[in-house]
N, C-alpha and C positions, 0 to 999 in steps of 0.2 A: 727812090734811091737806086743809085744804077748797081751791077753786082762786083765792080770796083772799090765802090766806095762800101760796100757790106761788104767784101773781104778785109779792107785795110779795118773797118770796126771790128767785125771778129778775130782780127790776129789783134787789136789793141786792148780787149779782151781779154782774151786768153794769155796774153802776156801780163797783165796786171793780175789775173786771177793767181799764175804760177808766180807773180814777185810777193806776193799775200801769204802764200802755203809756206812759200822759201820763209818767209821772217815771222810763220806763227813758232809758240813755244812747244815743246812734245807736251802730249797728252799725259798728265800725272794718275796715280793708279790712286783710286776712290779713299785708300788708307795707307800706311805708313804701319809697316813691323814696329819701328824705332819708336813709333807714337804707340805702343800697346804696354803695358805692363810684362816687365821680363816670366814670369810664369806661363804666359801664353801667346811667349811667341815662338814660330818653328825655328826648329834647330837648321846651323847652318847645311848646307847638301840638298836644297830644296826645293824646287819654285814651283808659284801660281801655276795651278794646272785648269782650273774653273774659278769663276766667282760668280755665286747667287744668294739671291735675296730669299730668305726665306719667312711666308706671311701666312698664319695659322692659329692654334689653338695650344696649348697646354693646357691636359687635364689634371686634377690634385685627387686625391681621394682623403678622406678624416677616415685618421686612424691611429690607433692607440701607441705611443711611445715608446720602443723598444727600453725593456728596464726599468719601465716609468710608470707603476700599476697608478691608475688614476688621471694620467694624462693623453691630453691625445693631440695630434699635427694635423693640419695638411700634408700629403708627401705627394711626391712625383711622383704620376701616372702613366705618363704617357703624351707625344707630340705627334698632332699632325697636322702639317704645312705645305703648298705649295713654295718647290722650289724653283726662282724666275731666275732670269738673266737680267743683266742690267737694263735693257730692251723695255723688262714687263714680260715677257714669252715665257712661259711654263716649260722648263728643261727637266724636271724631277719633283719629286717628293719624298718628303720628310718625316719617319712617324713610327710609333714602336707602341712596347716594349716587344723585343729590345731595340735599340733605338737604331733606326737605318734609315741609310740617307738610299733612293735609288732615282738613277735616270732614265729618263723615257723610252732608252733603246734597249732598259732591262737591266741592266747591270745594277747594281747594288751591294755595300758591305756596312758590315755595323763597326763598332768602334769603342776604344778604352777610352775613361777619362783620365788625362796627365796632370792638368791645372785648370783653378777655375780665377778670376780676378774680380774684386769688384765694378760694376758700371752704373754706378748712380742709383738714385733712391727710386725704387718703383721701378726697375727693369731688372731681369735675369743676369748673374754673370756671365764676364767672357768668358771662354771656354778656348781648351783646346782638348784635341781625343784623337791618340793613335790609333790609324786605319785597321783592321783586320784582314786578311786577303778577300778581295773582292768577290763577290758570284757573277759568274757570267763575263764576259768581253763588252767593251764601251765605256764610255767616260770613266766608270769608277774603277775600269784596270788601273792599278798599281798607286793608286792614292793611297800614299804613309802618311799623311794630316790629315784633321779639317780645326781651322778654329771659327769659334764663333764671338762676332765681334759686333760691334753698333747694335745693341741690343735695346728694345723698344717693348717694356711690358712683361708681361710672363712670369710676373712673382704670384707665389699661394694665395688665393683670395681673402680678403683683410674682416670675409664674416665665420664666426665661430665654430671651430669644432671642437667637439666633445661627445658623451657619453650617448647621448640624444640623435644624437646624426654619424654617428659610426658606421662607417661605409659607405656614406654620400660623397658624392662624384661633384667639381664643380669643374668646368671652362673658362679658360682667360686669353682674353685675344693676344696676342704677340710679332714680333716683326723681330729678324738677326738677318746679317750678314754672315754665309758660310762660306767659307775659300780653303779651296781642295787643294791640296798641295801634292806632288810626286817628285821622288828624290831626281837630283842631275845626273 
């Protein structure tokens, strides 16, 4: 091939590649506010500051029923999860009590719950939880949200507690979408 005839191919190339990019559609974001149930979505003033997947453990602990002599639950104990990027890359982690989200360069803040929604049989609700002020400088400066959405697992384990096993600890695998939100 002489290098005439490889230029005129790579400009015919690169011209076709740029008429592809021109007529693809934008890129849509993984979920829809609109598609959430109103209790958990962010109020308006607000936007995406992160989005990570979060893939980990919830642990339950059996324990007796507030008010309830004779009965006992599973309760919430405690989460801890890698938190990824949509990549797969480990940006933070997830894990309490009390429950704090923190990223890699240190920053970290815990958080209130606002609403919870239902998401299907056998997975955790969505969530939403206004930020606390943050510790430290990085990602988690000034995140006022995080909801937790596409939720995968994570309910109280479906074997017994009671009087017998009072104060057993179990684990249950789990997967959610967190997205950080900071006001505009």
């Amino acid at each position: 091939m002489t290098s005439r005839t490889a230029t005129v191919s790579a400009s015919l190339l690169l011209v076709s590649l740029l008429a592809a990019c021109g007529s693809m559609a934008p890129i849509m974001p993984l979920y829809s506010q609109a598609m959430l149930p109103a209790a958990v979505q962010v109020p308006a003033g607000h936007k995406v500051a992160m989005e990570t997947v979060g893939v980990g453990d919830i642990t339950y602990q059996c324990s007796a029923k507030k008010d309830m002599a004779g009965q006992f639950e599973w309760v919430f104990a405690g989460p801890d999860a890698k938190l990824n990027d949509r990549s797969g890359k480990q940006v933070g982690k997830y894990y309490g009590p009390p429950a704090t989200w923190e990223s890699m360069d240190g920053s970290r803040l815990t958080a209130t719950q606002v609403a919870v929604a239902p998401n299907g049989m056998g997975n955790i609700p969505s969530q939403l939880v206004k930020g606390n002020p943050a510790m430290g400088s990085g990602a988690m400066s000034g995140v006022t949200y995080i909801q937790r959405v596409d939720t995968r697992g994570g309910v109280a384990p479906a074997s017994p507690c009671a009087a017998g096993n009072l104060g057993a600890r179990q684990t249950v695998k789990y997967q959610a979408d967190y997205i950080f939100y900071k006001a505009l």
